[in-house]
N, C-alpha and C positions, 0 to 999 in steps of 0.2 A: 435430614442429612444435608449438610453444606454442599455446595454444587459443586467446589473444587475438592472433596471426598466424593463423590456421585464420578469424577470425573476420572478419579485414581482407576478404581473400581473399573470402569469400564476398558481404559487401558489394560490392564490386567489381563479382564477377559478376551483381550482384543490379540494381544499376544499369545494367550493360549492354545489359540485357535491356529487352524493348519493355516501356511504361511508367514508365523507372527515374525521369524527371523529376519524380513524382511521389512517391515514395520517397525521391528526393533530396533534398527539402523535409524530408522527415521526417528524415532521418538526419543530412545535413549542414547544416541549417538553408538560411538565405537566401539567403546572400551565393553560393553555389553554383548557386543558381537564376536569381539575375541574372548571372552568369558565363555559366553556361547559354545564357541568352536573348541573351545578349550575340551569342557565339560563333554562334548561329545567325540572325543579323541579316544581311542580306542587303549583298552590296557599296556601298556607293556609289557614283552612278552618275558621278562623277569619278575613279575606280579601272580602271583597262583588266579583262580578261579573266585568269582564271588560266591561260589555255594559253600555250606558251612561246611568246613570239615567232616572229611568221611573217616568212619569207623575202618580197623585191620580190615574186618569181615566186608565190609562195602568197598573197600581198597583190593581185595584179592576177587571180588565177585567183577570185576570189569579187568582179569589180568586171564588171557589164554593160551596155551601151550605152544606150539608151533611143531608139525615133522620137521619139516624141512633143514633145518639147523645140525638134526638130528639123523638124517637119512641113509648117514655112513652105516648105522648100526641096526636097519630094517634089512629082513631080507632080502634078495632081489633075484631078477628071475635071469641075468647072465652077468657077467664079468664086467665092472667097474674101471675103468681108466684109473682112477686114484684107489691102487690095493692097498700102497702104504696106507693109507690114511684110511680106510676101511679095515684092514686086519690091527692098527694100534686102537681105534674108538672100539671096535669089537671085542678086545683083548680087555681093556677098560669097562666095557659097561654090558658086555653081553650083545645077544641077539633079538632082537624083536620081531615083530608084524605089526599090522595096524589094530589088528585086535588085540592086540600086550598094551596099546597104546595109550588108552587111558589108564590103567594101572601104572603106566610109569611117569604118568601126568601127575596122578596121585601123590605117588611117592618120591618123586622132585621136587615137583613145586606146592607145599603146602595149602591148602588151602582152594587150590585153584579147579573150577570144577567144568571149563572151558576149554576147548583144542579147536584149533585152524587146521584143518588135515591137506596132506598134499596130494593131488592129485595122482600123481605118481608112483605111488605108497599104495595105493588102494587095492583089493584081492586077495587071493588065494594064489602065491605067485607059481603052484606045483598044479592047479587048475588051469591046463590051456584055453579050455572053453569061456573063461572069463574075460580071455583080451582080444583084440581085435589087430593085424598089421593094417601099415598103409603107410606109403611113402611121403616125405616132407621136403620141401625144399629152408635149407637153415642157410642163411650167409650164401645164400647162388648156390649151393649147393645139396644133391640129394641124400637124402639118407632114412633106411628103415627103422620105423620104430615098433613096440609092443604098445598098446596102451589096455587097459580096463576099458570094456564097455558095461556101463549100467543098465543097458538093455536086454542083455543077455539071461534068460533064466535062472543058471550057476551063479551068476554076478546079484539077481535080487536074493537069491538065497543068503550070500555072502553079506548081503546089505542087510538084511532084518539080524542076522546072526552079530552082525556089528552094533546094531540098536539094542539089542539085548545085552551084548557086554557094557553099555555104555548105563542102562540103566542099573546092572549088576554093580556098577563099581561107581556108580552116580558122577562121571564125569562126559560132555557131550559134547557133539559138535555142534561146535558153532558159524565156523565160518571153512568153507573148503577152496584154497587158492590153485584154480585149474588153468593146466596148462593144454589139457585135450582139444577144446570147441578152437581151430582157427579160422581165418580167412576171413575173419568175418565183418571186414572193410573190404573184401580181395573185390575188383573190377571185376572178374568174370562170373557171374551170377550162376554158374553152376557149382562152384567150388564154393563160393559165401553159401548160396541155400545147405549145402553138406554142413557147412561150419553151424549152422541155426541149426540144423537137426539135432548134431552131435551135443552140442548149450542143451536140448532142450530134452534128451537122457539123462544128461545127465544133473537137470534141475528135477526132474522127478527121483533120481538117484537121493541128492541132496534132500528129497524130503522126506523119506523113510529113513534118514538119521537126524529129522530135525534141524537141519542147519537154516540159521537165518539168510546166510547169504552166502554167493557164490561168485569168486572173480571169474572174467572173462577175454581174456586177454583182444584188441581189438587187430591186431594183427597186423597184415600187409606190410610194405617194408621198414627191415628192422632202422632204417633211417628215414625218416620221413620227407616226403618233397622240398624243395627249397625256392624260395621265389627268385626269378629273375629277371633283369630288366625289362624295361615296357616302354614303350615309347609315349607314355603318357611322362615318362620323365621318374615317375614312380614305382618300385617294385612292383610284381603281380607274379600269384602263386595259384593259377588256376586248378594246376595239378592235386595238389592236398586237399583245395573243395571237394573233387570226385572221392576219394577215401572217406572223408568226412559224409559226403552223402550219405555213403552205402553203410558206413557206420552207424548213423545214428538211426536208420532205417532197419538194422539189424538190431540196434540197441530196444526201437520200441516194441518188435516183434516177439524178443524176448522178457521184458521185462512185461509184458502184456503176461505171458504162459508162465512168469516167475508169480506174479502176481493170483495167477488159479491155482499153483500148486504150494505158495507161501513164501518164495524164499526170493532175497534180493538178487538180481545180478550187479554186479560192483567195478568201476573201472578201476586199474593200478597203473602207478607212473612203472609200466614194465617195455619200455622201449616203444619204437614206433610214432602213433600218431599220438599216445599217452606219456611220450617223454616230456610234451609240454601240458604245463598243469592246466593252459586257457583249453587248450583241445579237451581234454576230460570235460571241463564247467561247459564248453558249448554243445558239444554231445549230452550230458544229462541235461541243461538247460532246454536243448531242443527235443529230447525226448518224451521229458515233463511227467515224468510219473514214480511216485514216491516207490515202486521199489525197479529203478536206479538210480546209483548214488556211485558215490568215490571212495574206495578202501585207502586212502594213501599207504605211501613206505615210508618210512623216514631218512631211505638214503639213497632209491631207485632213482639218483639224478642224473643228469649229462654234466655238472659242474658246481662247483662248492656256494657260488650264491644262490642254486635251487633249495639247498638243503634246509632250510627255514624259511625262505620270502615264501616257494612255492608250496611248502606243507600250509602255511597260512591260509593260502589260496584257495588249497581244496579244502582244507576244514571245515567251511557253511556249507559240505555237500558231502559229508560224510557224518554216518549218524550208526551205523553199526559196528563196522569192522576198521580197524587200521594197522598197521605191521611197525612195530617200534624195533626199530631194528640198528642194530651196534656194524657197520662198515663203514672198514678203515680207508679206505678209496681214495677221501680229502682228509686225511688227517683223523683225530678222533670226534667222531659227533657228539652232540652233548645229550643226551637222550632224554635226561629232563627237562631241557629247553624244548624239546618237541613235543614232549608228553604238555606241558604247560601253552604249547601255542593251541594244543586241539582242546585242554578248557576254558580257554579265554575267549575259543569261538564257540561254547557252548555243547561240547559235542560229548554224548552220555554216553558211549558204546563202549567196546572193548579190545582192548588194547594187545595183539597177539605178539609175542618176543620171539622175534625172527633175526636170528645171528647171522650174518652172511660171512664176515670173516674178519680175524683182527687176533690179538695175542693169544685167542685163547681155543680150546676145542669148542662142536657147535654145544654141548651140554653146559660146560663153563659158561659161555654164551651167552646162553640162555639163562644161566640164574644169575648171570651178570645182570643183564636188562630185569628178571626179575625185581629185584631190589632199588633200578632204578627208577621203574617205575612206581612200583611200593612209594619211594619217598618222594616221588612226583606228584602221586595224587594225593 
């Protein structure tokens, strides 16, 4: 072999090697470097996914129902602030429960053998013994609530009797978006330890219906701290590190006992310290344990340039659950453009059609977003 082929060669292998980018500046000048840079530029998010196209059947197998959208027309256990809107959807589509609930998953959405259930929704809402009161503070202000507790006897009845229709009608839960476990960033370590308790019922709840994962809302105020001057010349936001502590201290404790009984716990941009998408990435970041992750929403934002930069964002930390969801808040979102940013960042999971509000009812909605995402993936 000629020395100046011997010599190629070893360049080659020289560049292959971790660092070569650097060296490639050196040997092959620039124009190799922006090639470089080029080639490792990330898709654009008008570019579908590099995996091959998915079949109807693999396109409907990652698409899941949603109550929520739908909750006007679940029973409920007292009187509704919105009757209109509750006695026209009622009038329209009838009455449910949550165990009607995958048969009208069935016979909605074709195909789809997935549901995100709402916390909310959950029980026997003519069995007292299934819920729990306890007072909440919402916006500075108190107010009594009902909720399901899955710890309750009556309540695990309810829960295998709920596993059994789901197997009867082969549609299941997969992901459950709860709003019961709070505090659970709160400063006063009495009120956070209740919030862990309450998470960690009801992730055993979640696992006599099989659900992969479970949100958890992080709680504490519905605005998060704001930095203020500092005499270093530069902001400082001391305030939001202590949230932040106790959050992601509550985040490992649970996702530790999620992890013995199976099921994820998931953060959502749902206000507070998870309005911003870096607080989610450094709370699971510092958590460090594959099951917590990020559920995004595709529209749970503070303002029109979260709605895609930050779904981006969380996408490398979402891997089960996300909420494709149609609200009209900035205008109309594009919901194919978000279904396409979460497979450009690789993300296999499934896609739950959560209607919040916009021209149509939450059922229209919902097979609104059906369809879009159908022609998304």
């Amino acid at each position: 072999m000629s020395s100046s082929r011997a010599s190629l060669l070893d360049r080659r292998n020289f560049l292959r090697s971790a660092g070569g980018s650097l060296a490639a500046g050196a040997l092959l000048g620039q124009s190799a470097i922006a090639k470089a840079e080029q080639q490792a530029t990330p898709e654009p998010i008008s570019r579908g996914s590099a995996f091959r196209p998915l079949t109807d059947s693999e396109k409907v197998a990652r698409i899941a129902s949603n109550s929520y959208p739908i909750r006007w027309i679940f029973k409920s256990r007292g009187e509704l602030t919105t009757k209109d809107v509750v006695a026209k959807m009622k009038a329209k589509y009838g009455e449910i429960t949550m165990l009607d609930f995958p048969a009208f998953t069935k016979k909605t959405f074709p195909g789809v053998t997935k549901m995100d259930m709402w916390s909310s929704l959950f029980g026997d809402m003519d069995d007292k013994s299934q819920y729990v009161q306890s007072t909440i503070t919402f916006d500075g202000k108190q107010r009594q609530v009902t909720e399901f507790d899955p710890s309750a006897i009556s309540s695990k009845r309810w829960l295998e009797k709920m596993a059994n229709v789901q197997v009867k009608e082969g549609v299941f839960c997969h992901h459950i978006s709860n709003n019961a476990p709070r505090n659970i960033c709160e400063l006063d370590d009495t009120k956070r330890r209740e919030g862990i308790e309450i998470a960690k019922k009801w992730l055993d709840g979640a696992a006599i219906l099989g659900a992969k994962s479970m949100r958890v809302n992080s709680g504490g105020p519905r605005i998060a701290p704001w930095p203020n001057p500092d005499t270093s010349s530069y902001p400082k936001n001391p305030e939001i590190e202590k949230y932040l502590d106790k959050c992601i201290e509550s985040f490992k404790e649970m996702a530790d006992y999620g992890a013995k009984v199976g099921v994820k716990v998931t953060l959502e941009n749902h206000w507070g310290l998870t309005a911003n998408p870096i607080n989610i990435r450094i709370i699971i970041e510092e958590v460090n344990n594959v099951f917590c992750e990020a559920s995004p929403d595709f529209c749970n934002w503070e303002h029109k340039y979260l709605l895609y930069h930050a779904l981006n964002d969380l996408a490398p930390y979402s891997h089960t659950t996300v909420h494709a969801k149609f609200w009209d808040r900035f205008g109309e979102p594009d919901v194919q453009r978000g279904v396409r940013i979460m497979l450009n960042n690789n993300y296999t999971g499934v896609f739950a059609l959560e209607y919040e509000d916009g021209p149509w009812d939450g059922v229209e909605g919902a097979k609104y977003l059906y369809q879009q995402v159908m022609a998304a993936l």
